[in-house]
C-alpha positions in Angstrom: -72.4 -1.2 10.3 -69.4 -2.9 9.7 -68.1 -4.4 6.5 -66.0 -7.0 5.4 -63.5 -7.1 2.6 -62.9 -10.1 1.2 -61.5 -11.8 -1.7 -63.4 -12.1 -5.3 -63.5 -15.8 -5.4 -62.4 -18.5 -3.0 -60.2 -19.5 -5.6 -58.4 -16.7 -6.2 -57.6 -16.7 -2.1 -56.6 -20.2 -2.5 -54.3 -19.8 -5.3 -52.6 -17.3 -3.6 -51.9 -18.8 -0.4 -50.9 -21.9 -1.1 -48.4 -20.4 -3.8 -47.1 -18.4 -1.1 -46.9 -21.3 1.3 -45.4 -23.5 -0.5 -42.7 -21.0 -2.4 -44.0 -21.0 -6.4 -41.6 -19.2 -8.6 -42.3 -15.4 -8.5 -43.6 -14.0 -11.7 -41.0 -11.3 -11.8 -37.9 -11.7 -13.9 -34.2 -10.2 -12.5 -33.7 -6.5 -13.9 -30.5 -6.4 -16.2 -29.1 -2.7 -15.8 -26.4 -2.0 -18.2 -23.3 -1.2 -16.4 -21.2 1.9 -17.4 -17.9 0.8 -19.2 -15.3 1.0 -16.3 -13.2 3.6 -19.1 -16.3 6.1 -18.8 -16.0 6.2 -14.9 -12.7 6.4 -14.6 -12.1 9.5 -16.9 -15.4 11.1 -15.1 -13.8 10.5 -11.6 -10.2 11.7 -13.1 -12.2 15.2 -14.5 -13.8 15.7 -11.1 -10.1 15.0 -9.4 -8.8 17.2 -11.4 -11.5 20.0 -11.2 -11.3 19.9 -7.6 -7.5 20.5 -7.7 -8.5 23.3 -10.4 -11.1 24.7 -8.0 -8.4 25.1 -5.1 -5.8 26.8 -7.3 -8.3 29.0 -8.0 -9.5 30.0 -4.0 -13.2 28.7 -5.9 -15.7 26.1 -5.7 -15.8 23.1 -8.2 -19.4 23.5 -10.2 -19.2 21.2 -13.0 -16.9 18.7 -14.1 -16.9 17.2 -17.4 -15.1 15.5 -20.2 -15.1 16.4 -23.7 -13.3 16.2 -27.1 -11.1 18.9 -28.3 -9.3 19.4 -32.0 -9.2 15.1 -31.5 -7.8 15.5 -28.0 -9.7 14.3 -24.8 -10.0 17.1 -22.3 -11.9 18.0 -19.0 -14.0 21.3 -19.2 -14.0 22.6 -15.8 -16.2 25.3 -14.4 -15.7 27.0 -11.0 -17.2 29.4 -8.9 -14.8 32.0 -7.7 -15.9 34.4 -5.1 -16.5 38.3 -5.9 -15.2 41.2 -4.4 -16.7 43.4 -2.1 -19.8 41.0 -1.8 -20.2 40.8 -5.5 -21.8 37.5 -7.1 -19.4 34.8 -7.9 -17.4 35.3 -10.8 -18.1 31.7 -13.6 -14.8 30.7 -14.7 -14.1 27.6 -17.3 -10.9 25.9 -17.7 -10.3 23.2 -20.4 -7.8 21.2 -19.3 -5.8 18.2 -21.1 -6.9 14.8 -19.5 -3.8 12.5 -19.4 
């Protein structure tokens, strides 16, 4: 036996086809996401440069990038992985370096 799903109400089916017919306003309001200041992404893109020009000096792999404040100076804290000898684990090395 088949059965039939249909709306609650006649109304309720009517309300919503002609507002979709004949283009009522949506109920949903525009999302406002807060934009990141463009002087936050630029010193996060200039730590990752510069950790993966750290990471190459070093023969390693760039793991984390990230800025921070030092003694009142802004810096980048860079951590790479740097290969072990012999087959040994990678060795965790962290640079701090000045951010210009």
């Amino acid at each position: 036996m088949k059965r039939r799903h249909s709306f609650p109400s006649a109304a309720l089916a009517t309300a919503i086809c002609s507002s979709a017919a004949f283009g009522a306003p949506t109920l949903m309001a525009p999302l406002d996401v807060p934009q990141p200041t463009s002087s936050l992404v630029m010193a996060a893109s200039d730590c990752y440069a510069v950790g993966q020009a750290v990471a190459a000096q070093q023969g390693g792999t760039l793991a984390k990038a990230s800025q921070s404040k030092r003694g009142g100076q802004t810096v980048c804290v860079i951590v790479v992985l740097v290969p072990g000898k012999d087959g040994q684990r990678p060795r965790r090395a962290e640079i701090v370096v000045p951010l210009s």
